[in-house]
TORDO-986107 format. One line per 3 residues: for each residue z, y, x of N, C-alpha, C. Coordinates in pm, whole numbers, plus 50000, padded with zeros to 5 digits. Example, Ala and Ser with C-alpha at 12.3 -4.5 7.8 and 13.67 -1.06 7.14 Angstrom:
BEGIN
50780/49431/51319/50780/49550/51230/50780/49670/51320  50708/49775/51285/50714/49894/51367/50787/50003/51290
This chain:
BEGIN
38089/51290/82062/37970/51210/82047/37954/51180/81898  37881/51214/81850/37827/51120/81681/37832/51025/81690  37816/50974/81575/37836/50815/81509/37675/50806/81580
37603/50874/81544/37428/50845/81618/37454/50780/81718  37481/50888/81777/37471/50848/81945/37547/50774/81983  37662/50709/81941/37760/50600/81952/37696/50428/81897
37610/50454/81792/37521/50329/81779/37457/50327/81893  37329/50438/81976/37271/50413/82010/37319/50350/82169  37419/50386/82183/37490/50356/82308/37553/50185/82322
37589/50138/82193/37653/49991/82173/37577/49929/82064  37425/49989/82045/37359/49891/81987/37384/49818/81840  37450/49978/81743/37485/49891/81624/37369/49900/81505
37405/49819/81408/37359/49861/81277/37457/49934/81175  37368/49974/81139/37480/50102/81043/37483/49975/80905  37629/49960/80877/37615/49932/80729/37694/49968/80609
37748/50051/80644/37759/50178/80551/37807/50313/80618  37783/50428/80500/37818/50537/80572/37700/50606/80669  37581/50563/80580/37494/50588/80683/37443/50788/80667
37556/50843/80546/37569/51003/80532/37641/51062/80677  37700/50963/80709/37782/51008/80809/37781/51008/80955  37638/50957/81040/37612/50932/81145/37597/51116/81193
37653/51218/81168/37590/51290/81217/37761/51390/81268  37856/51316/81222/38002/51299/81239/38029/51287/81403  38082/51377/81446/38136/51393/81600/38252/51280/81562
38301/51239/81719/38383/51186/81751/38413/51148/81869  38588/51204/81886/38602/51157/82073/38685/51070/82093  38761/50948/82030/38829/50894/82122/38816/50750/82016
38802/50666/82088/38794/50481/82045/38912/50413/82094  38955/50310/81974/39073/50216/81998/39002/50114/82031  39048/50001/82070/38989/49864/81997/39123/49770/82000
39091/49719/81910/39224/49580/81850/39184/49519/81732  39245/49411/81740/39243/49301/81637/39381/49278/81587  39437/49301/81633/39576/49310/81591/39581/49434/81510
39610/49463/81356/39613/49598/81334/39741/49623/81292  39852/49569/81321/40006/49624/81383/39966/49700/81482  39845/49676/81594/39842/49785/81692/39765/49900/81670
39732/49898/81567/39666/50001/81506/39708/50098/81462  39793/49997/81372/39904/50113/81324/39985/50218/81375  40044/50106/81463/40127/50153/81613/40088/50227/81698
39943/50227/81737/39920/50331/81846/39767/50423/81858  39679/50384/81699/39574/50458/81682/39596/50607/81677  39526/50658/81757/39498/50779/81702/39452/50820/81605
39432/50965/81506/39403/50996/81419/39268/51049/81429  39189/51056/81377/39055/51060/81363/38930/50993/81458  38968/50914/81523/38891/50827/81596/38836/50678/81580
38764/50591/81659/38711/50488/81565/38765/50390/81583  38747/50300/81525/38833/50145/81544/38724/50061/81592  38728/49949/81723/38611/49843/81742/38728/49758/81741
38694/49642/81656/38770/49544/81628/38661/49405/81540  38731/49267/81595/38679/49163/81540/38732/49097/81404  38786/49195/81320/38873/49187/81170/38791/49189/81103
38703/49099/81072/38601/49144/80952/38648/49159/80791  38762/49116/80784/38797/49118/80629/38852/49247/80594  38940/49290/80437/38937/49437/80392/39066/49463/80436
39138/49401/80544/39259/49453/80607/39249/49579/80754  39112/49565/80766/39079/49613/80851/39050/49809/80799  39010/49800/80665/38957/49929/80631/39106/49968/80570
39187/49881/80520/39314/49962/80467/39413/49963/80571  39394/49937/80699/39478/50018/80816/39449/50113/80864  39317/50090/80887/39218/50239/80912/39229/50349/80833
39225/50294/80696/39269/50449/80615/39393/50467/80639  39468/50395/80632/39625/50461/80640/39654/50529/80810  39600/50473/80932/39597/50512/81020/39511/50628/81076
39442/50680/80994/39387/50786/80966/39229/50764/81054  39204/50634/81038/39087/50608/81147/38975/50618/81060  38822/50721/81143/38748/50766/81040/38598/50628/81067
38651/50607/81142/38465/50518/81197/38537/50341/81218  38486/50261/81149/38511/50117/81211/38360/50018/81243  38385/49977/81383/38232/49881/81449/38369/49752/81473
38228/49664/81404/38285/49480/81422/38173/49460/81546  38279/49429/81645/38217/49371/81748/38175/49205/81773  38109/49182/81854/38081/49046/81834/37966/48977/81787
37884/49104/81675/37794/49058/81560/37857/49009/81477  38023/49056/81440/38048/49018/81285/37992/49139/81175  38042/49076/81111/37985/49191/80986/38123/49206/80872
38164/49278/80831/38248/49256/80717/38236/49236/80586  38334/49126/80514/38323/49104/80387/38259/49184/80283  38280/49132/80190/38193/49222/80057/38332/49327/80021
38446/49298/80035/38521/49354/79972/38577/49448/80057  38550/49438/80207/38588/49560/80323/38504/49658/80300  38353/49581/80264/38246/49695/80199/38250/49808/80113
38347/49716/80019/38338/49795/79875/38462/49941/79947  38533/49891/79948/38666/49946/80011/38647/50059/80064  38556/50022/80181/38515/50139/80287/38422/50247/80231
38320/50214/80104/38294/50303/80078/38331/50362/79976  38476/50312/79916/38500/50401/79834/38620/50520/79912  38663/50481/80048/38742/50528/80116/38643/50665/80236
38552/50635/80179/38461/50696/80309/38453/50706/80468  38436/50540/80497/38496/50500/80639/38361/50428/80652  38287/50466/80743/38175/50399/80759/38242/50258/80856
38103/50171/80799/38118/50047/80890/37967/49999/80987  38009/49971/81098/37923/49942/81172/37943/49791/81191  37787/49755/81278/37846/49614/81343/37736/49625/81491
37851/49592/81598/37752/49578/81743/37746/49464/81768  37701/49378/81833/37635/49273/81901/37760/49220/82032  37802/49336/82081/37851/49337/82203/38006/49290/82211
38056/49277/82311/38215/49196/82319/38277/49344/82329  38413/49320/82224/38518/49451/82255/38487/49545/82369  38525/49455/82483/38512/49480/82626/38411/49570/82659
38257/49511/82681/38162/49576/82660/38140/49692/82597  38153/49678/82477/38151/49793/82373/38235/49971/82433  38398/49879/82499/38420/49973/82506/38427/50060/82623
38382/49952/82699/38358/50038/82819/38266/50095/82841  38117/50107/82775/38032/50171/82761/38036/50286/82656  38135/50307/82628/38145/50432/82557/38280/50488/82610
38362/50444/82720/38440/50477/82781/38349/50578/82897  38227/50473/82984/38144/50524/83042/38035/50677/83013  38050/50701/82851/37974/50815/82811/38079/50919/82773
38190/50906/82855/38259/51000/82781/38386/51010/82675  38371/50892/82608/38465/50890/82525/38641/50868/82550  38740/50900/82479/38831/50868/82550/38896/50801/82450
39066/50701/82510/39123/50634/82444/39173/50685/82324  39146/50630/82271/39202/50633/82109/39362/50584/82065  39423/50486/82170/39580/50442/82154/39646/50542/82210
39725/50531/82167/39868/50631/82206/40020/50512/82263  39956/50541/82365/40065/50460/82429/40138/50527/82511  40261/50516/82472/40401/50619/82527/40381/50708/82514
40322/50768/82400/40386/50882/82292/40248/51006/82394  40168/50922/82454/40043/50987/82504/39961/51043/82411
Protein backbone atom coordinates (compact mmCIF):
# COMPACT_ATOMS: atom_id res chain seq x y z
CA UNK A 1 0.00 0.00 0.00
CA UNK A 2 1.55 3.70 -0.43
CA UNK A 3 1.94 6.23 1.96
CA UNK A 4 -1.24 7.71 -0.40
CA UNK A 5 -3.38 5.26 0.16
CA UNK A 6 -2.43 4.70 3.81
CA UNK A 7 -3.44 8.51 4.56
CA UNK A 8 -6.39 8.02 2.75
CA UNK A 9 -7.42 5.03 4.75
CA UNK A 10 -6.55 6.70 8.52
CA UNK A 11 -7.27 10.11 7.54
CA UNK A 12 -3.84 11.81 7.83
CA UNK A 13 -2.14 15.00 7.01
CA UNK A 14 1.05 14.74 5.42
CA UNK A 15 3.66 16.85 7.23
CA UNK A 16 6.58 16.06 5.78
CA UNK A 17 7.87 13.90 3.15
CA UNK A 18 5.25 14.79 1.07
CA UNK A 19 8.07 13.43 -2.13
CA UNK A 20 7.34 10.32 -0.70
CA UNK A 21 3.61 9.41 -0.63
CA UNK A 22 4.03 7.37 -3.65
CA UNK A 23 6.39 4.80 -1.44
CA UNK A 24 4.85 1.18 -1.10
CA UNK A 25 4.60 -0.29 2.14
CA UNK A 26 3.47 -3.57 3.93
CA UNK A 27 3.69 -3.97 7.41
CA UNK A 28 2.79 -1.33 10.56
CA UNK A 29 4.03 -1.38 14.24
CA UNK A 30 2.46 0.76 16.69
CA UNK A 31 4.10 1.72 20.17
CA UNK A 32 4.94 4.34 22.37
CA UNK A 33 7.32 2.68 24.06
CA UNK A 34 10.31 2.84 21.59
CA UNK A 35 12.41 0.12 23.58
CA UNK A 36 9.63 -1.75 21.68
CA UNK A 37 10.59 -0.50 18.73
CA UNK A 38 13.72 -1.18 18.90
CA UNK A 39 13.06 -4.59 20.10
CA UNK A 40 10.63 -5.79 17.75
CA UNK A 41 10.12 -3.29 14.62
CA UNK A 42 10.49 -4.49 11.56
CA UNK A 43 12.66 -3.06 8.93
CA UNK A 44 11.14 -0.98 6.43
CA UNK A 45 7.74 -0.51 7.73
CA UNK A 46 5.84 2.33 9.52
CA UNK A 47 5.70 3.37 13.02
CA UNK A 48 1.98 4.75 14.52
CA UNK A 49 2.88 5.99 17.75
CA UNK A 50 1.81 8.89 20.31
CA UNK A 51 5.78 10.13 20.78
CA UNK A 52 5.60 13.36 19.40
CA UNK A 53 9.09 14.51 20.34
CA UNK A 54 12.64 13.80 18.20
CA UNK A 55 13.07 10.42 20.07
CA UNK A 56 10.67 9.08 18.01
CA UNK A 57 12.51 9.78 14.49
CA UNK A 58 15.98 8.66 16.00
CA UNK A 59 14.57 5.12 16.80
CA UNK A 60 12.96 4.94 13.65
CA UNK A 61 16.09 5.65 11.87
CA UNK A 62 18.10 3.38 13.74
CA UNK A 63 15.29 0.75 13.57
CA UNK A 64 15.25 1.05 10.09
CA UNK A 65 11.56 2.40 10.13
CA UNK A 66 10.77 4.33 6.84
CA UNK A 67 7.15 6.08 7.53
CA UNK A 68 6.10 7.59 11.12
CA UNK A 69 1.95 8.71 11.81
CA UNK A 70 1.25 10.46 15.41
CA UNK A 71 -1.89 9.19 16.29
CA UNK A 72 -4.32 10.92 18.34
CA UNK A 73 -4.02 14.35 16.37
CA UNK A 74 -0.57 14.91 17.79
CA UNK A 75 1.76 16.47 15.68
CA UNK A 76 5.53 16.45 16.29
CA UNK A 77 7.95 18.93 17.60
CA UNK A 78 9.95 21.34 15.55
CA UNK A 79 12.96 19.40 16.15
CA UNK A 80 11.41 15.70 15.19
CA UNK A 81 10.66 17.86 12.07
CA UNK A 82 13.90 19.04 11.39
CA UNK A 83 15.35 15.52 12.08
CA UNK A 84 12.98 13.65 9.96
CA UNK A 85 13.68 15.56 7.16
CA UNK A 86 17.02 15.54 7.20
CA UNK A 87 16.80 11.66 7.78
CA UNK A 88 14.19 11.21 5.06
CA UNK A 89 11.39 9.71 7.24
CA UNK A 90 8.24 11.23 6.45
CA UNK A 91 5.87 12.34 9.20
CA UNK A 92 2.29 12.07 9.32
CA UNK A 93 -0.42 12.90 11.80
CA UNK A 94 -4.04 10.93 12.02
CA UNK A 95 -6.83 11.98 14.09
CA UNK A 96 -7.55 8.42 15.06
CA UNK A 97 -6.62 6.20 18.35
CA UNK A 98 -3.54 3.68 17.82
CA UNK A 99 -6.22 1.10 17.96
CA UNK A 100 -8.30 2.44 15.28
CA UNK A 101 -5.60 3.41 13.11
CA UNK A 102 -4.41 0.13 13.23
CA UNK A 103 -6.88 -1.92 12.69
CA UNK A 104 -8.03 -0.27 9.74
CA UNK A 105 -5.06 -0.78 7.97
CA UNK A 106 -4.78 -4.19 9.46
CA UNK A 107 -8.34 -4.45 7.73
CA UNK A 108 -6.79 -3.29 4.13
CA UNK A 109 -4.29 -5.60 4.12
CA UNK A 110 -1.49 -4.56 5.89
CA UNK A 111 0.47 -6.73 8.10
CA UNK A 112 2.32 -6.61 11.53
CA UNK A 113 5.26 -4.82 11.60
CA UNK A 114 6.65 -6.41 15.30
CA UNK A 115 8.58 -9.30 15.37
CA UNK A 116 7.61 -11.13 18.11
CA UNK A 117 9.42 -14.47 18.73
CA UNK A 118 11.85 -14.04 16.21
CA UNK A 119 8.53 -13.97 13.70
Amino acid sequence: MTLKEICQVIECEVITGEDMLDHDYEEVCGADLMSDVLAFAAPGGILLTGLRNVQSVITSHVAEVRAIVYVRGKTPDEEAVKLAGQKGIPLLSCPLSMFEACGRLYEKGMKSGSQIGGK
